[in-house]
DRENTOR-357646 format. One record per residue (C-alpha): z, x, y; residue in three letters. Coordinates in steps of 0.02 Angstrom, whole numbers, plus 50000, padded with zeros to 5 digits. Layout:
// residues N
Z, X, Y, Ala
...
This chain:
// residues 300
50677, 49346, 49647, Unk
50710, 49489, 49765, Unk
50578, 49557, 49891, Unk
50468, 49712, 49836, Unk
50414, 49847, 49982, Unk
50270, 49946, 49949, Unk
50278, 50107, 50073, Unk
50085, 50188, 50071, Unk
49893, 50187, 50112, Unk
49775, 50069, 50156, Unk
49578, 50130, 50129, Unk
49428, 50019, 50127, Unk
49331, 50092, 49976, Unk
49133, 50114, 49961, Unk
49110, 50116, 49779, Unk
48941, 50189, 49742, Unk
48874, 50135, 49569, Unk
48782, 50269, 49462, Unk
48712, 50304, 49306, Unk
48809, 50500, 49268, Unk
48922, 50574, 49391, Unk
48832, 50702, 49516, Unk
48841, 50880, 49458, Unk
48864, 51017, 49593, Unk
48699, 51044, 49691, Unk
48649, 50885, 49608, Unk
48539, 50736, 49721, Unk
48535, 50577, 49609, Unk
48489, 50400, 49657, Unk
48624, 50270, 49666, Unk
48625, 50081, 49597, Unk
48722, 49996, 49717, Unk
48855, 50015, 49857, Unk
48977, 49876, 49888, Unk
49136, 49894, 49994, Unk
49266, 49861, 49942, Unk
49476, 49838, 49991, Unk
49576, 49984, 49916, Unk
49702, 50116, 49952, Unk
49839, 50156, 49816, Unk
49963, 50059, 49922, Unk
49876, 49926, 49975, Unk
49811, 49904, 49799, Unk
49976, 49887, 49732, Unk
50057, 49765, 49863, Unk
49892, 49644, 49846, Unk
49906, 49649, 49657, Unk
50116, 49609, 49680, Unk
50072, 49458, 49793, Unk
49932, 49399, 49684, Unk
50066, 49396, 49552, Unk
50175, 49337, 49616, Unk
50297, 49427, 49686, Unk
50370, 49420, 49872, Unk
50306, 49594, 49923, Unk
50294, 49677, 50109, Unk
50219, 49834, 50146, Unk
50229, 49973, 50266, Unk
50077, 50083, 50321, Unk
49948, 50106, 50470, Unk
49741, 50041, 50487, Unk
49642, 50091, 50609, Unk
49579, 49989, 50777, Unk
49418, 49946, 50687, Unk
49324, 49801, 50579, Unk
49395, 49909, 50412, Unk
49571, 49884, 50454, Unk
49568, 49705, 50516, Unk
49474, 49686, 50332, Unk
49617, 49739, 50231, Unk
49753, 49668, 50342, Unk
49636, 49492, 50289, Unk
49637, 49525, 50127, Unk
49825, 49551, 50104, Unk
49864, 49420, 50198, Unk
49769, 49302, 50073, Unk
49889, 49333, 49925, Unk
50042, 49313, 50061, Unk
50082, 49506, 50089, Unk
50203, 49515, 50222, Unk
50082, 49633, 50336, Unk
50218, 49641, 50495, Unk
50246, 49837, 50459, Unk
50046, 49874, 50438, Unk
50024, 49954, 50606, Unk
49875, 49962, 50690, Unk
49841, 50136, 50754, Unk
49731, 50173, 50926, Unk
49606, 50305, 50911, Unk
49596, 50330, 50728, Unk
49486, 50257, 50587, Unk
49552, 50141, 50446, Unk
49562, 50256, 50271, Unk
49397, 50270, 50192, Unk
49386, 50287, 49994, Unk
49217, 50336, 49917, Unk
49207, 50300, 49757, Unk
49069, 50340, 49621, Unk
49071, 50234, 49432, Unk
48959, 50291, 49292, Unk
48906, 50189, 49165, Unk
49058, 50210, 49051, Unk
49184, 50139, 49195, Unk
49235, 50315, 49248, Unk
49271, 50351, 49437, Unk
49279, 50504, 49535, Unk
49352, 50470, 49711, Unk
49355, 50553, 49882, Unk
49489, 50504, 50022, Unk
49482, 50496, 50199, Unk
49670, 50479, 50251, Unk
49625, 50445, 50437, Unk
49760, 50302, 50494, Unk
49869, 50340, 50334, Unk
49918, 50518, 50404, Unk
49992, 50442, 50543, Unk
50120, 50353, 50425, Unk
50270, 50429, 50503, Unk
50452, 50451, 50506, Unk
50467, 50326, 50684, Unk
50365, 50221, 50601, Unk
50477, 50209, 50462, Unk
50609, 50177, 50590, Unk
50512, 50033, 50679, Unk
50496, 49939, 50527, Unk
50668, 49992, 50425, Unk
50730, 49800, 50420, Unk
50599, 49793, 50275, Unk
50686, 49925, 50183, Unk
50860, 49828, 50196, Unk
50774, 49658, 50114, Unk
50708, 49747, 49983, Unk
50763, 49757, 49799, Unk
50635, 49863, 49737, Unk
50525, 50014, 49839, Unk
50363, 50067, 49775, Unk
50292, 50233, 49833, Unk
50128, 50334, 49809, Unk
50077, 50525, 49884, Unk
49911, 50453, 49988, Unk
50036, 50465, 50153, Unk
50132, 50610, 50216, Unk
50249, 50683, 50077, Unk
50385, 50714, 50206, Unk
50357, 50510, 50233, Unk
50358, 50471, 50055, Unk
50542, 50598, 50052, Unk
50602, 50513, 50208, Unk
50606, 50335, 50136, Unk
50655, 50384, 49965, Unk
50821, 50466, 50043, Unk
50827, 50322, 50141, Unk
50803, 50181, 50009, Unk
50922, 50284, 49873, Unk
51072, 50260, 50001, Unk
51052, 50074, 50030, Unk
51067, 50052, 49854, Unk
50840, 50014, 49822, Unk
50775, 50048, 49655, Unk
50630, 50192, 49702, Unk
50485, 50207, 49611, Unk
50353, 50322, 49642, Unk
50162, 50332, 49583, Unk
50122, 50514, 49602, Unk
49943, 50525, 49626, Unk
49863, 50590, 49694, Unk
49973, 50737, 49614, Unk
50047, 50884, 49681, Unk
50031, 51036, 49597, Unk
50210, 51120, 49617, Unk
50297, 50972, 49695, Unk
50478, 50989, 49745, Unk
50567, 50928, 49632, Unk
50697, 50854, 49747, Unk
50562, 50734, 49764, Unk
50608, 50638, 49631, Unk
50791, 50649, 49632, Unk
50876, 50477, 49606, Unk
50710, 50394, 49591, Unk
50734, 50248, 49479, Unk
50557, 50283, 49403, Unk
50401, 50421, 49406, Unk
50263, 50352, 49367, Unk
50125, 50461, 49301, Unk
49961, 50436, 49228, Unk
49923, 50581, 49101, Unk
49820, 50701, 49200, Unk
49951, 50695, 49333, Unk
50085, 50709, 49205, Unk
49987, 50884, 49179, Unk
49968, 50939, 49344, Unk
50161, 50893, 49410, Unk
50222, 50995, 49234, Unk
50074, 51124, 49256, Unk
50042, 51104, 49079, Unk
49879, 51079, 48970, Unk
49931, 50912, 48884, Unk
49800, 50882, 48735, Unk
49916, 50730, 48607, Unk
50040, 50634, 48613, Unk
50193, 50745, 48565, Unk
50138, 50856, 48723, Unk
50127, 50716, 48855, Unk
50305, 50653, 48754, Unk
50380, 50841, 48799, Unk
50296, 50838, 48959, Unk
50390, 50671, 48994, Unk
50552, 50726, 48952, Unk
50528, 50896, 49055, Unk
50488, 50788, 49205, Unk
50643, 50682, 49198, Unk
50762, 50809, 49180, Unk
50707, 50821, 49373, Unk
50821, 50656, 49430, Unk
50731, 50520, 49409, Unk
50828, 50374, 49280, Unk
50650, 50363, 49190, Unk
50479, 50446, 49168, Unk
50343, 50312, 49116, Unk
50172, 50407, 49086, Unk
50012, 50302, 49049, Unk
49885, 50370, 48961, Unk
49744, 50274, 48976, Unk
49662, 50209, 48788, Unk
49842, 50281, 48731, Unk
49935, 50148, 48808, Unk
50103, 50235, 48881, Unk
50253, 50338, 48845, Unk
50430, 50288, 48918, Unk
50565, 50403, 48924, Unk
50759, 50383, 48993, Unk
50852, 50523, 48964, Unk
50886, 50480, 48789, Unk
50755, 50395, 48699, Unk
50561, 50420, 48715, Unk
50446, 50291, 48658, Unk
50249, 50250, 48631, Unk
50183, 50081, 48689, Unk
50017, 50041, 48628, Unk
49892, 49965, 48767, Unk
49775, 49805, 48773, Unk
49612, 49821, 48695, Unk
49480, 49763, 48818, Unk
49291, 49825, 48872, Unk
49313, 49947, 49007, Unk
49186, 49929, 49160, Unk
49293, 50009, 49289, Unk
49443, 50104, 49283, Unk
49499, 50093, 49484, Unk
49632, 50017, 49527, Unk
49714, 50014, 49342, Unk
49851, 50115, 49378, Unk
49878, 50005, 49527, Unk
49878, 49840, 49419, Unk
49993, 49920, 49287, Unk
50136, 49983, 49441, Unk
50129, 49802, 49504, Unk
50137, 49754, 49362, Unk
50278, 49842, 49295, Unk
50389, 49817, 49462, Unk
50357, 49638, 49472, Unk
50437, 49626, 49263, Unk
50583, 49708, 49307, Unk
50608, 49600, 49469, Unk
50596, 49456, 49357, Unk
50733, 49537, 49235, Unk
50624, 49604, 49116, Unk
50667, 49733, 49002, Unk
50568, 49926, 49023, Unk
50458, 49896, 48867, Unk
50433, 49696, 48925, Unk
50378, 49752, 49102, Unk
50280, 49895, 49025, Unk
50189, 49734, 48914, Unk
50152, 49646, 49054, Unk
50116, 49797, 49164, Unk
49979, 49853, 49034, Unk
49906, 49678, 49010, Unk
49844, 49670, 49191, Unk
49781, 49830, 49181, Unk
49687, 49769, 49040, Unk
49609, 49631, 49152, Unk
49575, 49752, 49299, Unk
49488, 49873, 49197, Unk
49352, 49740, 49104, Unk
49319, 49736, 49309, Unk
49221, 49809, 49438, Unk
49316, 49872, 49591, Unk
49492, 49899, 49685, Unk
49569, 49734, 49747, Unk
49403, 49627, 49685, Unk
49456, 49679, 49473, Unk
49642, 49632, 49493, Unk
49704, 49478, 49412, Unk
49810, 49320, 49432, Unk
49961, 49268, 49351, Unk
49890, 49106, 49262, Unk
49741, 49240, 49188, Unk
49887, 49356, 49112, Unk
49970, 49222, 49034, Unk
């Protein structure tokens, strides 16, 4: 099995617990606070090595207890951490993240070290580019970054895929030129298409209107809809896993891991999309980021 590289942030999240989500000018009383390790990035090379997978990742902490938490935590599913660089004078990412009583989240991000995720640092660590098979991209770092290693990756011959959130409203669209996949969920299939997407055959159009800007294939998830998957030629609707949601971070993280880790094992689209959706499944019966996201023996 070929090695994965996940290029992106690393954020130790402080998920607040509360009943309804504060309205503006609101005070309410939490339940609980817990921290825990997140960061789209991180999220998604911790959930690769807990499946599996033989995953490094690129991306900056800073000199503080955070960092040295999430480098820990990586480390414990066998993340190759060597290009996680740890940055002087800056704070680790911060996440704060508040989950009503339906699972919902609403997040805020504090980039701090994950600005600093730069072009030389790209440089430093580019040896992890040539192992890989597979690179696996989010927008919580520098877009010029995220364009850098794209271009980079597409002319060594890497299969790009990119998990556009949080989305861009007006992106370039050379952004995704020669990506091997976009990755979506629905409201930031809206917001990349500036459209008002309200059923299925409008997230399906929406789909097909964001391939046609390069990438080989647009795969949208939509939550309770399960996902759309569209190549250029044929669209089609996968239903999702029925499960009790508690908390809905870190599913779109599961299902990316998920999804990159079938197709490194040979695995069709619609068979990685399968297996991509039935850890999300797991992660979002779950509370929290890294804490929700399953093993392989629990998928199977």
């Amino acid at each position: 099995m070929s090695k994965i590289l996940v290029v992106g942030s690393l954020n130790l999240d402080y998920v607040i617990e509360v009943e309804n989500m504060p309205k503006a000018g609101e005070t309410i009383f939490g339940k609980s606070l817990k921290k825990i390790p997140g960061g789209k990035g991180a999220n998604q090379a911790y959930a690769i090595g807990k499946l599996g997978g033989d995953v490094a990742m690129i991306g900056a902490v800073g000199d503080d207890d955070a960092g040295q938490i999430l480098l820990n935590n990586l480390k414990s599913v066998n993340v190759d951490t060597s290009g996680i660089e740890i940055v002087n004078d800056n704070v680790t990412g911060q996440a704060y993240i508040y989950v009503d009583d339906n699972g919902q989240n609403c997040i805020t991000v504090i980039s701090g070290a994950n600005a600093v995720v730069d072009r030389d640092m790209i440089d430093r660590n580019m040896e992890l580019i040539d192992d890989a098979e597979y690179v696996v991209m989010q927008l919580e770092v520098p877009i010029d970054t995220v364009k850098y290693v794209k271009d980079i990756a597409i002319s060594k011959g890497k299969k790009v895929i990119i998990d556009p959130a949080p989305a861009i409203k007006n992106p370039d669209t050379n952004l995704w030129r020669g990506c091997y996949i976009i990755k979506p969920n629905e409201l930031e299939l809206a917001t990349l298409t500036g459209k008002k997407l309200n059923n299925i055959e409008e997230y399906k159009k929406a789909a097909i209107e964001l391939q046609k800007t390069g990438a080989d294939f647009v795969i949208s998830t939509l939550g309770r809809d399960g996902a759309i998957a569209y190549d250029g030629e044929n669209i089609k609707k996968l239903d999702c896993k029925k499960t009790t949601v508690v908390d809905t971070t870190a599913a779109g993280d599961t299902f990316t891991a998920g999804l990159v880790i079938g197709l490194n094992e040979g695995k069709s689209i619609e068979e990685a999309i399968n297996f991509g959706q039935s850890a999300a499944a797991i992660t979002v019966s779950r509370k929290g980021a890294q804490t929700s996201i399953p093993s392989r023996d629990e998928i199977q």
